[in-house]
N, C-alpha and C positions, 0 to 999 in steps of 0.2 A: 795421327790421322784419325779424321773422326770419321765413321764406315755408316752409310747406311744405308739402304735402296732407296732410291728418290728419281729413278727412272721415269718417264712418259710415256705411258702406254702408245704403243708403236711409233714414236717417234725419238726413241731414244738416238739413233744417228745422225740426229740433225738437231741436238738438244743445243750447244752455246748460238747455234746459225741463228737463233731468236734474233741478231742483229736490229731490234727492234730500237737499239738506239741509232739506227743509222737515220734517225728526225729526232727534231728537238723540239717540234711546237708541241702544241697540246697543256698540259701539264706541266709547265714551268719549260717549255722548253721555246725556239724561238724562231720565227719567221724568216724569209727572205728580205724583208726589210731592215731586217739589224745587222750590226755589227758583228763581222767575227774577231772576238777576243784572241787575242794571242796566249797562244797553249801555257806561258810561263804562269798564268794564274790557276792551274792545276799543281803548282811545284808544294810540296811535302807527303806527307807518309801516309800513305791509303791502307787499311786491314778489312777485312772482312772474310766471305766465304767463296769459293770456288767449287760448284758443281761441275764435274766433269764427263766424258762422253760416256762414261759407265755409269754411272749413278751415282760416283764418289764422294760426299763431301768434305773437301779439306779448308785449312783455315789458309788465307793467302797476304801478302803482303807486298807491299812494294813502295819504291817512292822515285817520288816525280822530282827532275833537274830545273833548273832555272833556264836551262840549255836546250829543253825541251827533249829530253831524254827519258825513259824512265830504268833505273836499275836497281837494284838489290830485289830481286825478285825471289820470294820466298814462300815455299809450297809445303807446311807443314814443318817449316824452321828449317827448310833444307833448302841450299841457296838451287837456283836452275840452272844460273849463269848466262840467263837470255836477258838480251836488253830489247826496246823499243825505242822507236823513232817516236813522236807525238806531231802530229798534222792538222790543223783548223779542217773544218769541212764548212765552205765556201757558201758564206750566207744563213748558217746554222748556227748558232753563238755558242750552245752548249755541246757539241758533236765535234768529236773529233775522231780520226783513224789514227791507228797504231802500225806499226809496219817492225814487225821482230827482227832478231839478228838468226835467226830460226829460221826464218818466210813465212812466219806465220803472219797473219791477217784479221785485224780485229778492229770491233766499233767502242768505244767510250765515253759515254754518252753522264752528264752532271747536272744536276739541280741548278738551281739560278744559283745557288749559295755559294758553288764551288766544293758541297761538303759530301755531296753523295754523290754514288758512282753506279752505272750497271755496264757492262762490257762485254760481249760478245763476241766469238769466233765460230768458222764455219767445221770445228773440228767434229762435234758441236760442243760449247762447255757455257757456263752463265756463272757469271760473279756480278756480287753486292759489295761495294766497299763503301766505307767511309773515311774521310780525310782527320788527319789525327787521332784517331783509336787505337786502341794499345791493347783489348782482350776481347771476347764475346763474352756476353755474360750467358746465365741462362736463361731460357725461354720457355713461355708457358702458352696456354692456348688461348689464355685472355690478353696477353701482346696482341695479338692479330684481330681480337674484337674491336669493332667501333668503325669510322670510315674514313675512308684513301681515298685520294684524288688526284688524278695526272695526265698520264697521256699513253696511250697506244698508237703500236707501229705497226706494219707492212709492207713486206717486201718480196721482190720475187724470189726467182729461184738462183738470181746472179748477184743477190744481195743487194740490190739497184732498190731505193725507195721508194713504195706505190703510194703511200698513204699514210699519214699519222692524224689522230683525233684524240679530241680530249675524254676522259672518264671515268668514271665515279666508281666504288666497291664496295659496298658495304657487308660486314661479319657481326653475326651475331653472337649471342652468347652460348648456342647450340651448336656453331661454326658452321650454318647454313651462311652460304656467299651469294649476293649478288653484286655482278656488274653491269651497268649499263653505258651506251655507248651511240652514237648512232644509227648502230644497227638492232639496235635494242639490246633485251636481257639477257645475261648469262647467267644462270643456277646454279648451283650445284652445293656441297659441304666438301668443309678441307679437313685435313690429318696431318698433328704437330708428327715431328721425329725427336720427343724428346732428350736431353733440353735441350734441340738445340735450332735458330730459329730458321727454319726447315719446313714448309708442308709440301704436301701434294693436294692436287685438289680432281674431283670426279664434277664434271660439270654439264649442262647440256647448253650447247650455244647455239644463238639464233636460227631460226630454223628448223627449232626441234633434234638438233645435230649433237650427238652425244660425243662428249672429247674428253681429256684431262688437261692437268695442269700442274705445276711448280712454283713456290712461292720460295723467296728468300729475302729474309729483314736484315736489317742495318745492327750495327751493335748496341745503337742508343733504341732500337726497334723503333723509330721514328720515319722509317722509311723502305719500301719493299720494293724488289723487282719478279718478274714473272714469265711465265710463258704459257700459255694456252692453243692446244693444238685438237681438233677434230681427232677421230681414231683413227679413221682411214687416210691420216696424211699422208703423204707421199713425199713433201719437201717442204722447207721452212716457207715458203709459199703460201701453204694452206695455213699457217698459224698468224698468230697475233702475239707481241710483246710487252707488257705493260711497267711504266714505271712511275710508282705511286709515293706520294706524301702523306701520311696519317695528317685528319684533320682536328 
């Protein structure tokens, strides 16, 4: 188990609800005028990271059926023994629901590529996976320098999608952040959790509104998911989810 504090300042109980893949446009993700692929193009072995409602970070694993299943789910090399269902989500090519043998309730939202993955539940927990990876390596604070580009989401408070938009992040070499978005700028400087690819980020968002954040990278660090949330949130409502392509 890899342990470390990577909590949201006050919004640690609604940390996976980022359901920010519950939309696909934006950033590689896709309109109402396309097609929804059938789930079977999600089928092999996904690895990456799992934060979870405490702060946890563990490594997770799983792999997708032809059947459109997903099982061997594995949380730190220990099987769970939960399975999921896999669901298209109607007009969103890259979005899909997961429905557990648990009840648990989740978004799984993929790159145009099929290669990356961010996933969300309202437990709250956020995982980055990537499709055929086999380790994480380790990570440094220049991984994260340079710029991302994607797409942000919004939703309410019943997980129903308000809004998704495309946008940009750029990291410097002093790991001062910004993003921009249509509602303008976000500021802020992020903090690795060495090694592993892990920040938090202290940000002030549009508005002059002071929030934080959580970043998680891919194993080929080619690709990031996130969550940004004002301080005074109160529900995944007030946040924003972002999932980013290094360009």
């Amino acid at each position: 188990m890899r342990r470390t504090s990577l909590v949201v300042t006050g919004v640690a109980f609604l940390f996976l609800s980022i359901a920010v893949v519950l939309s696909s446009c934006g950033g590689g993700g896709g309109g109402n005028n396309k097609p929804t692929p059938n789930p079977s193009s999600l089928t092999g072995t996904w690895y990456g990271y799992l934060l979870d409602n405490g702060g946890i970070l563990h490594i997770l694993q799983v792999t997708v059926n032809a059947n459109n299943t997903i099982t061997g789910e594995l949380v730190d090399n220990s099987a769970t023994g939960i399975t999921h269902t896999i669901a298209p989500v109607s007009g969103y090519p890259q979005l899909f629901s997961l429905q557990g043998s648990d009840n648990s309730k989740s978004g799984f939202y993929v790159d145009s590529s099929f290669t990356y993955a961010v996933s969300v539940d309202p437990t709250p927990a956020l995982v980055v996976l990537q499709k055929g990876a086999t380790n994480l390596p380790n990570y440094s604070t220049s991984d994260a320098v340079g710029t991302w580009s994607g797409f942000e989401v919004v939703v309410d408070g019943n997980m129903n999608l308000v809004e998704t938009y495309t946008s940009t992040a750029t990291v410097l070499q002093n790991l001062t952040l910004t993003v921009n978005n249509k509602y303008g700028n976000t500021t802020g400087t992020i903090t690795q959790f060495p090694p592993y690819g892990a920040f938090n980020a202290t940000v002030t968002l549009p508005g002059n509104i002071a929030g934080s954040g959580v970043i998680l990278m891919s194993a080929d660090k080619s690709f990031a998911g996130g969550l940004a949330c004002p301080n005074s949130a109160a529900s995944i409502a007030d946040c924003s989810c972002s999932a980013w392509k290094k360009q």
